[in-house]
C-alpha positions in Angstrom: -160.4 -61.2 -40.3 -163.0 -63.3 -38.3 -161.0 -66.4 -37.7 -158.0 -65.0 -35.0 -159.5 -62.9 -33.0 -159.5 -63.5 -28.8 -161.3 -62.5 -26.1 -158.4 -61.4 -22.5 -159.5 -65.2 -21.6 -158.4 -66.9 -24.7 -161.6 -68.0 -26.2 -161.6 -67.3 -30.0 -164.4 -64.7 -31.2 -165.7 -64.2 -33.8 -164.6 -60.1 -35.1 -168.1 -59.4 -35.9 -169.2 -60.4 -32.4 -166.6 -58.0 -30.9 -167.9 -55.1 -33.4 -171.2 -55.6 -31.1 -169.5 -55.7 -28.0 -168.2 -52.5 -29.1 -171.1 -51.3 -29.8 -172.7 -52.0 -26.8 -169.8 -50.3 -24.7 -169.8 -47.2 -26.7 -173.4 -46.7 -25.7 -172.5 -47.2 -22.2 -170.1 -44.5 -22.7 -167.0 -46.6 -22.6 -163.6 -45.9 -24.5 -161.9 -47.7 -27.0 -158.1 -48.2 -27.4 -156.4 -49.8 -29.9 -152.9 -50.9 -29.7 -150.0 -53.2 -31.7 -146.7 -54.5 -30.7 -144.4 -57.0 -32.1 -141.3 -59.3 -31.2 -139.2 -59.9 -34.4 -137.3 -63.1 -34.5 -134.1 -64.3 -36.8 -136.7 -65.3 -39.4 -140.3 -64.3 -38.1 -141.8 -61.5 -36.5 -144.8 -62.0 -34.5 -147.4 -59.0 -34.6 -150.9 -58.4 -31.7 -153.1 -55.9 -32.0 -155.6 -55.1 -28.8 -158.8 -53.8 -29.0 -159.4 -52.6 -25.1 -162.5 -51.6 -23.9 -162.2 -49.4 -20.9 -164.5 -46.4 -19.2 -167.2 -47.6 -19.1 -170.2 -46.5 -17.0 -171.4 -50.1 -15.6 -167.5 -51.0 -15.8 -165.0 -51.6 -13.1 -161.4 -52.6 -15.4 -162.1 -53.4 -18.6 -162.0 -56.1 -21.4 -159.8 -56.5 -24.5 -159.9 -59.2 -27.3 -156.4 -59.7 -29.7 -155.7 -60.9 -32.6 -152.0 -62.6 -33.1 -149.9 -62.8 -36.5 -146.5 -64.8 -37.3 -145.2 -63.7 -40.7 -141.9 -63.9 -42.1 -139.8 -61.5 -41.0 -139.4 -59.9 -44.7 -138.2 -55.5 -43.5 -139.2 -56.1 -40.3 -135.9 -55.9 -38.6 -136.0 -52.9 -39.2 -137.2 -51.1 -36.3 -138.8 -47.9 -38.0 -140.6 -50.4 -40.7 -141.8 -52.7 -37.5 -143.2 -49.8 -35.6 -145.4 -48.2 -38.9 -146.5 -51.6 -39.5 -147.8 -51.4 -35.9 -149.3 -48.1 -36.2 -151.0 -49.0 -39.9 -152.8 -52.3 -38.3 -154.0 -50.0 -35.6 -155.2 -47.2 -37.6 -156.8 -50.6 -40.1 -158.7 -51.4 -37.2 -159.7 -48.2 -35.3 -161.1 -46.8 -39.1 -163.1 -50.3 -39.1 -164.7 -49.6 -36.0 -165.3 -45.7 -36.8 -166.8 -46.7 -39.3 -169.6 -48.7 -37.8 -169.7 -46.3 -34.8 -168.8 -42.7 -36.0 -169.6 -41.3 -32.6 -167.1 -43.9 -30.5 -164.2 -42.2 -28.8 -161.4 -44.1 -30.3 -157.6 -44.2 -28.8 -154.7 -45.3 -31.0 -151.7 -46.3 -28.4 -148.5 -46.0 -30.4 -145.3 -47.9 -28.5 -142.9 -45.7 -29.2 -141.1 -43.9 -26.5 -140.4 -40.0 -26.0 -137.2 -40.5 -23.4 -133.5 -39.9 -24.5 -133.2 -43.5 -24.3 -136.0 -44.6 -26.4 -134.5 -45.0 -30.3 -138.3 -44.8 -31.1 -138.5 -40.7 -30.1 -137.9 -39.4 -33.3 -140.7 -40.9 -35.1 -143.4 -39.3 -32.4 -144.1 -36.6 -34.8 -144.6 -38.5 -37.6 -146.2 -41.5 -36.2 -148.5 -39.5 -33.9 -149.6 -36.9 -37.1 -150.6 -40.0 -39.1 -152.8 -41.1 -36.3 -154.1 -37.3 -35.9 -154.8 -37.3 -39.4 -156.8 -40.8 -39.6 -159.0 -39.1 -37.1 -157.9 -40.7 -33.6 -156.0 -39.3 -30.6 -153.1 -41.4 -29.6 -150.8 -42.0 -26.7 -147.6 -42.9 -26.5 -145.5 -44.5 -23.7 -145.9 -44.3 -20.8 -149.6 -43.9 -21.4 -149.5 -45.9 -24.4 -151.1 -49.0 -22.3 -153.0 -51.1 -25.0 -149.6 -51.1 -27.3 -147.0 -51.2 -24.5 -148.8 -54.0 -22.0 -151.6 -55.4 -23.5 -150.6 -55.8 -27.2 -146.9 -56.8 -26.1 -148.3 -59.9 -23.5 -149.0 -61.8 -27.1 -146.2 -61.2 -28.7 -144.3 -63.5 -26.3 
């Protein structure tokens, strides 16, 4: 886990080094949001996951750091089985840093969407209750910002 991890700028950190970063903004009463996307391809699918650090006291914007996967696309095509994936690597990584910092106020943003357009809408229930029942509140889009914008710029 400590080897592809990024800070916004590009400069590859260490995970542990982020877990004190993290640690440091939670006791600055900041926020933490935690969000995945991924763009599948004929025969990979590429996977980020954002950790977003936003709210805090001393803070004007906010920081993220990412961590980027290409893996063969093996199920992913399918939409429903891309999007859990998502929601499982955020929930993997919001229960590692709850578990360091139980007191952290901990955001998982799910990219799904809740308009009549979205194909996605029909999995908010179940999607959002598996994040409810890991411990987290979630978002989803529009509000789902650390999925939706930040996640999905690595993904490219």
């Amino acid at each position: 886990m400590n080897s592809s991890w990024f800070s916004g700028k590009g400069y590859e950190i260490d995970f542990d080094d982020i877990l004190l970063e993290i640690e440091k903004h939670i006791a600055n009463d900041g926020g933490v949001f935690i969000g995945t996307d991924s763009m599948p391809r004929i025969d990979m699918c590429t996977f980020a996951t954002a950790i977003c650090l936003h709210g805090a006291r001393d803070q004007s914007g906010g920081r993220y750091f990412y961590k980027r996967s290409i893996e063969r696309n093996e199920g992913f095509s399918s939409l429903r089985y891309r999007i859990m994936c998502e929601v499982q690597r955020s929930i993997d990584i919001g229960i590692k840093i709850m578990s360091l910092n139980p007191d952290a106020s901990v955001e998982i943003h799910i990219d799904i969407g809740s308009t009549a357009k979205s194909k996605t809408r029909g999995l908010k229930e179940a999607l959002g209750g598996w994040a409810l029942g890991a411990g987290f509140e979630y978002k989803i889009k529009p509000h789902a910002w650390a999925s939706a914008s930040v996640a999905d710029k690595h993904t490219k």
